[in-house]
N, C-alpha and C positions, 0 to 999 in steps of 0.2 A: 459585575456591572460593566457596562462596553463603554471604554475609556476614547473616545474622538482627539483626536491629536490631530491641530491643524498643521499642516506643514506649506506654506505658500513655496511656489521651487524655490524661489532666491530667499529661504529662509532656513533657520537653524530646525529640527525637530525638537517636542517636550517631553520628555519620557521621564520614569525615576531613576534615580543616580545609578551606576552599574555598580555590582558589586566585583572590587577589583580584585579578590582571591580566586574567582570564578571566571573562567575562558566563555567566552560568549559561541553559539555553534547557532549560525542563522541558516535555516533549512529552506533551502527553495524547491515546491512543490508545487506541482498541476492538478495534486487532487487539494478539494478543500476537507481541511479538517474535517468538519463535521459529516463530509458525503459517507464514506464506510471508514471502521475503525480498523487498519489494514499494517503495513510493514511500516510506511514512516511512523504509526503513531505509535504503535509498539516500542517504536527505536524510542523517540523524541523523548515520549514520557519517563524513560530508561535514564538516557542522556540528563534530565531535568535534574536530576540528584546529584549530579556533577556538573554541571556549566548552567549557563543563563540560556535559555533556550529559544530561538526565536523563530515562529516559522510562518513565512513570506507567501502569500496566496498568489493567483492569475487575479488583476486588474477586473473592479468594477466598474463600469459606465456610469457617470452623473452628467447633469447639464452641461451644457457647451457652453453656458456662463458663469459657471460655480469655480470655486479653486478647486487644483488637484489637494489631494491631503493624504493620510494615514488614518487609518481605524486600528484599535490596538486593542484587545481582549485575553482576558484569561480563557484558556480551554477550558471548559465544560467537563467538573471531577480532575483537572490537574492546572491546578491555577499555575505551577509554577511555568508551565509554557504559555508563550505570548504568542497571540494570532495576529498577523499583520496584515490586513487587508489595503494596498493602493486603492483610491477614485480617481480618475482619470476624467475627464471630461472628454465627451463622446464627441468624432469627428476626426480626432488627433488621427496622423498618419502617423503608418508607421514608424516612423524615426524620429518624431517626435514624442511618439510613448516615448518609446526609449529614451529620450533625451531625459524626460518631465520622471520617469521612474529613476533614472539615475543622481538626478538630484533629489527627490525623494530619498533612497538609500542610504546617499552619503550624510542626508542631513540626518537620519533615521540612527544611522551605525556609529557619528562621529562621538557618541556618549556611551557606548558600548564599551565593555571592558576587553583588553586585548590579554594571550592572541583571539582571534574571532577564526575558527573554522567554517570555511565557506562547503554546505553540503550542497549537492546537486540531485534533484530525481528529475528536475527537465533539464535538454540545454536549450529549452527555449527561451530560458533567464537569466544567458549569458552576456547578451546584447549590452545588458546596463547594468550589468554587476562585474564587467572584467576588471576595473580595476582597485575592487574592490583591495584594500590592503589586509587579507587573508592570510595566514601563519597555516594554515592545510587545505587543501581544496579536494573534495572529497567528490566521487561522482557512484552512487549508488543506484546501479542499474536494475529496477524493479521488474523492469518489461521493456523489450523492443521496441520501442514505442511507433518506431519509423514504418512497423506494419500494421497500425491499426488505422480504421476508418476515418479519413479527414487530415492525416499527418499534414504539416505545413512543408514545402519543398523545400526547406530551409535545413530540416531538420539533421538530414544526415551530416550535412557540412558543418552544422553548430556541434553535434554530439563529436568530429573526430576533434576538432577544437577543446573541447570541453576534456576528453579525454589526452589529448597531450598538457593541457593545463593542470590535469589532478595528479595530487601526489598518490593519492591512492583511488583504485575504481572496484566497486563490489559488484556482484552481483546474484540476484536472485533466486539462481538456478542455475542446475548443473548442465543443459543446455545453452543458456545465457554465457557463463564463464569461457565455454568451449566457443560459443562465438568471439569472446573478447581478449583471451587469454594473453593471445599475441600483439594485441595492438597498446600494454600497456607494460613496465617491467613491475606494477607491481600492483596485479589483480589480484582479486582473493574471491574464492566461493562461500557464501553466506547464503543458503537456500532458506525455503519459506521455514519459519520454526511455527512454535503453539504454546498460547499460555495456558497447560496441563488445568492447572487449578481451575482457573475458567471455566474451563466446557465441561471437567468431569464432573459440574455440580447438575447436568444433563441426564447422569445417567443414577441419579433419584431423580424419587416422584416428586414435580414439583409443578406449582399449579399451572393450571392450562391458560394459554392469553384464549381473550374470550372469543380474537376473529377466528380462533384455531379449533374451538371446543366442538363447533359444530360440524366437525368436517369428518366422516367414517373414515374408518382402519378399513383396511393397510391403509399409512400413507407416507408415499416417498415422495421425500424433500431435497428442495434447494434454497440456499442462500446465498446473497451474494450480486454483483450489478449484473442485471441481465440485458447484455449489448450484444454485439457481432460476433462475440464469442460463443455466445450459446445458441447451440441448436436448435432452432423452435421450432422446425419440421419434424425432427426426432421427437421429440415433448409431444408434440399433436400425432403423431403415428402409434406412440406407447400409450396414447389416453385413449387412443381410436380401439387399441389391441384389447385394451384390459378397462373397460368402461366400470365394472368393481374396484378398480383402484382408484385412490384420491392421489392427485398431484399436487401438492404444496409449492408452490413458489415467493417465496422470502428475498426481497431486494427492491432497488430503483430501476426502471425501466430507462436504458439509455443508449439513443442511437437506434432503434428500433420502434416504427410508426404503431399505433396502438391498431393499425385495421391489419399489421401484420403478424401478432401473437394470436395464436391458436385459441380458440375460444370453443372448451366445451365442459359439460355440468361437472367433469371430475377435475380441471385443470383449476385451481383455487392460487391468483395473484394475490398476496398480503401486502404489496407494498412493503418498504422501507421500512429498519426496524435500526434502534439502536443496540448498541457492541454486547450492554447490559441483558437486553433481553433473546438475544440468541438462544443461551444454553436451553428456556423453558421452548420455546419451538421446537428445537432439535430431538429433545425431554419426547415429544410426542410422537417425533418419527419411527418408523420401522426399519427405512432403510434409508439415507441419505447417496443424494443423484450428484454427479458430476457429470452433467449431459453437453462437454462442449465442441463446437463445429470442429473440425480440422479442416483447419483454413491456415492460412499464412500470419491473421494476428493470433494463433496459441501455438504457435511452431516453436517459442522461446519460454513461454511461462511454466510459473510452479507454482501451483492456487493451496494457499494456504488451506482451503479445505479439508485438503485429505487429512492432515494431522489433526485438525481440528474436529470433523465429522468423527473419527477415529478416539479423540480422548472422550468424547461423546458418548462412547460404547456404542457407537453406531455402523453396521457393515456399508463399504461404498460399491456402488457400481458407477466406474467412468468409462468415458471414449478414452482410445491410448494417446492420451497425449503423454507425450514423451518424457519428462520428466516424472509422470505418476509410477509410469511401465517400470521403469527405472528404479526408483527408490521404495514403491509401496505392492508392485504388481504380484509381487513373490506373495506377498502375505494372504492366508486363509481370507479375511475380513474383506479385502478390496477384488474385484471383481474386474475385469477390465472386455469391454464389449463392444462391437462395432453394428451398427446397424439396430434398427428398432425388434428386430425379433431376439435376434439373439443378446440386447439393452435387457427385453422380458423375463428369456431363459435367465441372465444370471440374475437379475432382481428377483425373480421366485425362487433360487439357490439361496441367495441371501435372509430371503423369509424363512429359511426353516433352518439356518444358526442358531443355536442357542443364545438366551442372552447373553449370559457371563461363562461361555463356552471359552474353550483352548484357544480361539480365534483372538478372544481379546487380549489375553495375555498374553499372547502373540504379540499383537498390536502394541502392547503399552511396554514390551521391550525397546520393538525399540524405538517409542516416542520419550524412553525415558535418556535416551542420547541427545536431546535437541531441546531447546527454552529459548525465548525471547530476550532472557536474562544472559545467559550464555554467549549468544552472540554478542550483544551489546557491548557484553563485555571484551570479547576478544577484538571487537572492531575499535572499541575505547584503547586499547594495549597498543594498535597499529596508530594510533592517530597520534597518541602519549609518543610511542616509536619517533614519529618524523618532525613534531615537534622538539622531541629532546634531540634529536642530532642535528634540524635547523639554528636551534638555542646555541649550540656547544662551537657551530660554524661559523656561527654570529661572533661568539665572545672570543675563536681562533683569530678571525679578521682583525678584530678590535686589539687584538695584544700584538697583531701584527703592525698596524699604522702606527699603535704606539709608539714601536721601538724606531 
């Protein structure tokens, strides 16, 4: 049930009691929960079994005469994380958000149990959370963000900020790390992983969703947001090539005008789908696609796809984006192809692997090096790390004044 928590600024927030055995970890994030089910929720729901979890949305607009307030909800299948949604009241400059969010926060946080781990996946939520009284400030770099479509000119200058403020900075990929490595003493590489169990229930037969039944073999799929990332010229050149193939497209259209996505009888948009019903989509593919621009916003990414598509029993053909080349390109199963003819060549390479060929076994060596669980865990161990030696600096001061 979605729990309305008024918070007038000059007022306390209501929330229930914190539980004080449990460190509070408030995740600030640009995607909203519910848009795909991707690396923060992976992480957060992980984090939930061990801390109070709370994770902080971008500001909705209401009337310009209403209070600001909080929305607070259980996620959807993991109540123990709380969704924080601001209202702002539409008009506010910018420094005013900021003002009117910061006292939100504080009034929001002051019943939080400590320490409280302050997480970051934007810094554009730095503005009114600095002084937030954080015991680790955590800055998890999912994506460059500063290269994709619309960045605010703010951005770069709040991320080097944001980054001398974290104790610790992750990031997403082994091209991402190699960008940050140096600008922090204590980065760590966490690339995309996969929840094994999940997808391999893909590769039984299980039943067909009904937008999908109707749609002829072969058919090679995608899922995932489809924005400036993906090639849509390539998409419409390969449907142009092989008008016998169906094109499945699985995701939100975002950033891209609808009179610009290619439109022809074999190219089949499903819209948006939930995390739950992936595996049966995937269940029906032949080959799953990783068709993205090489452009300047994938110059840093690592699309969880590929593990994903992969514990699927599914063969990939992607463009080389650099991380794929990297970590997956060696392998039988993954394909790697530039241009729409030779995208065709290795996608009909891929139709004639066997299904439960050497290919997959391949594959599932080594996706059995990597889990969502895994990292969590070792990033849980870094954060316990810098707590316990803040702790230990704390009670040296304190025996110091003593004497």
């Amino acid at each position: 049930m979605l729990t309305r928590v008024g918070v007038p600024v000059e007022s306390n927030a209501e929330h229930s009691a914190p539980d004080s055995d449990r460190p509070s970890l408030l995740c600030f994030s640009h995607l909203r929960w519910d848009f795909v089910f991707q690396r923060p929720q992976q992480l957060m729901t992980r984090f939930a079994d061990q801390m109070t979890v709370i994770y902080w949305e971008e500001p909705v607009d209401i009337g310009s005469g209403e209070t600001a307030h909080l929305e607070v909800r259980p996620a959807e299948g993991h109540e123990s994380v709380r969704i924080v949604v601001p209202h702002l009241p539409e008009g506010l400059d910018e420094d005013r958000r900021d003002a009117v969010l910061k006292r939100l926060l504080e009034a929001y946080t002051a019943g939080l149990s400590r320490p409280i781990i302050a997480w970051y996946y934007t810094p554009m939520m730095l503005p009114f959370s600095r002084s937030l009284d954080a015991g680790v400030v955590v800055f998890d770099a999912m994506d460059e963000l500063s290269k994709f479509r619309g960045a605010p000119p703010q951005l770069i200058a709040l991320e080097q900020e944001l980054i001398d403020r974290a104790d610790l900075v992750f990031t997403g990929g082994s091209s991402l790390f190699e960008a940050k490595k140096d600008r922090h003493p204590s980065a760590h590489l966490f690339p995309s992983s996969v929840d094994r169990g999940h997808f391999q229930q893909a590769r039984k037969a299980l039943p067909e969703p009904a937008d999908q039944a109707g749609i002829a073999h072969p058919r090679l799929g995608f899922y995932g947001v489809i924005d400036e990332r993906f090639d849509v010229e390539l998409l419409d050149d390969m449907a142009a090539m092989r008008p016998d193939w169906s094109f499945v497209m699985v995701g939100p259209v975002v950033k891209i005008a609808d009179e610009d996505l290619p439109r022809r009888p074999n190219i089949h948009y499903l819209g948006g789908k939930k995390y739950g019903e992936l595996p049966a989509y995937l269940a029906g593919w032949d080959v799953a696609l990783m068709p993205f621009a090489m452009n300047e916003s994938t110059q840093f990414i690592s699309p969880t796809k590929t593990p994903e598509y992969l514990a699927g029993g599914k063969p990939v053909v992607s463009t080389p984006v650099k991380d794929v080349v990297r970590h997956y390109g060696h392998l039988e199963g993954v394909a790697i192809a530039t241009g729409a003819e030779e995208f065709v060549a290795q996608c009909e390479r891929m139709l004639e692997l066997p299904r439960n060929g050497e290919w997959l076994a391949e594959a599932d060596l080594l996706l059995s090096a990597t889990s969502w669980s895994t990292t969590q865990a070792r990033m849980s161990a870094l954060v316990a790390e810098v707590l316990g030696e803040r702790t230990a600096s704390q009670s040296s001061a304190i025996l110091v004044a003593a004497e």
